[in-house]
C-alpha positions in Angstrom: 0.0 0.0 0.0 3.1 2.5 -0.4 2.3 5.6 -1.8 -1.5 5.5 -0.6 -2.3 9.0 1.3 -4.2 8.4 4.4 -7.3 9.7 2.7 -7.2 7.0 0.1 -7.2 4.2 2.8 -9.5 5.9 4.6 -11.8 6.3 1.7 -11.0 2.3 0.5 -12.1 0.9 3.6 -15.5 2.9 4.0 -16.2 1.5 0.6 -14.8 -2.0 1.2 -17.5 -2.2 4.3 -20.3 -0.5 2.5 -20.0 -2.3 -1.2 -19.8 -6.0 1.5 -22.9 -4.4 3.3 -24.7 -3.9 0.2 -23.5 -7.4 -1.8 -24.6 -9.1 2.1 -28.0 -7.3 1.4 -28.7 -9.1 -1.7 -28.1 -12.2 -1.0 -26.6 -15.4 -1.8 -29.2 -15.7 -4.5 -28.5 -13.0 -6.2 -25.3 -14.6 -6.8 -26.0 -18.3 -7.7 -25.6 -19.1 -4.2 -22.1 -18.2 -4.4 -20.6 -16.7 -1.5 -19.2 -13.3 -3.0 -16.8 -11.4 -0.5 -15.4 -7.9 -0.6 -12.0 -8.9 -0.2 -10.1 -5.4 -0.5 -10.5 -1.8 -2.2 -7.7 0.1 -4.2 -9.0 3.9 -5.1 -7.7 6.6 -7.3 -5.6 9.1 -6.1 -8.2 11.3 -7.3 -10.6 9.3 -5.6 -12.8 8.8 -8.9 -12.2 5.1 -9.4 -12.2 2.2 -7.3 -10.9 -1.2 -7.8 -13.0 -3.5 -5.9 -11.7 -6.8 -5.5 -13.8 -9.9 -4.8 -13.8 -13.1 -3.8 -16.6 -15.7 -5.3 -16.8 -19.6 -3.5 -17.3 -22.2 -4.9 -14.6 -21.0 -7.6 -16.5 -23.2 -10.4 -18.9 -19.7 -10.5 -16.4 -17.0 -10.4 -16.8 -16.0 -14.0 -20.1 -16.1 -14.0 -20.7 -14.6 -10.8 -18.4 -11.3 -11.1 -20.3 -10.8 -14.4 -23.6 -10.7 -12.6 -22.1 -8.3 -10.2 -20.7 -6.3 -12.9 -24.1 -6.1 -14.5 -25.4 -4.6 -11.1 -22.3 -2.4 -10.8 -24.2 0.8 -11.2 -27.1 -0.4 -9.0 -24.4 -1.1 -6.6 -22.7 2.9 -7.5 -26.0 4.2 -6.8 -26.9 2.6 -3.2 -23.0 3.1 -2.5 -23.3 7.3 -3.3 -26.6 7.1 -0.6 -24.6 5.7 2.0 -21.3 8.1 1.6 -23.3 10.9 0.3 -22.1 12.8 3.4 -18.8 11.8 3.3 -17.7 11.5 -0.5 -18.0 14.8 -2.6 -18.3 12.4 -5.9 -19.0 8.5 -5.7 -16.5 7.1 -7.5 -16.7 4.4 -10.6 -16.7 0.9 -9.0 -14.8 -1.8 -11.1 -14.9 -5.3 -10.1 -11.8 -7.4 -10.3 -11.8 -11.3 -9.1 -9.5 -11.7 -6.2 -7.3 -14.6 -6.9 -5.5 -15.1 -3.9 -7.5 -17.8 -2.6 -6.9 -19.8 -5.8 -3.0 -19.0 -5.5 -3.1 -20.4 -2.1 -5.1 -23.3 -3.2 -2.2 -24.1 -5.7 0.5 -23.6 -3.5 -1.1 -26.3 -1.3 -1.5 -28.7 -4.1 2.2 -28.2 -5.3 3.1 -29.1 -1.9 1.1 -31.7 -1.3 3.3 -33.5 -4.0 
């Protein structure tokens, strides 16, 4: 996170818990009954866009899955800018990105499990 101002993180994690508060609010339906976690936020330094990484279990739906969420991106944009509408002069543009991590661990533990 080098190079971040404080503002930025401060910013990323209001958004990381509100965007998880608002994918909770849906549902797992909404989803395929996948689990779908807001795993971390990256903004802008201008604080116009936001990189919002998720993770999706099972795995077998993540494709499909971030592309439902990224159908309901703007849906998401909107109840996001009622939630900061205090705090955030604009609401910035929400991109979804998968978080892969989990599947990098999951790797590593099969590469050593040989």
């Amino acid at each position: 996170m080098e190079g971040e101002s404080t503002r930025q993180l401060k910013v990323a994690r209001q958004i990381q818990k509100d965007v998880a508060e608002i994918i909770r609010s849906k549902g797992m339906a909404a989803f395929d009954g996948a689990l779908v976690s807001v795993s971390g936020v990256k903004i802008s330094p201008d604080l116009a866009v936001a990189r919002i990484y998720v993770s999706i279990f099972p795995s077998n739906k993540q494709k499909g899955v971030l592309e439902i969420i990224n159908s309901m991106s703007k849906t998401i944009r909107g109840e996001l800018g009622r939630l900061v509408a205090k705090q955030f002069r604009i609401v910035p543009e929400l991109i979804f990105s998968l978080d892969d991590s989990l599947d990098y661990v999951e790797r590593i533990d099969e590469l050593l499990k040989k």
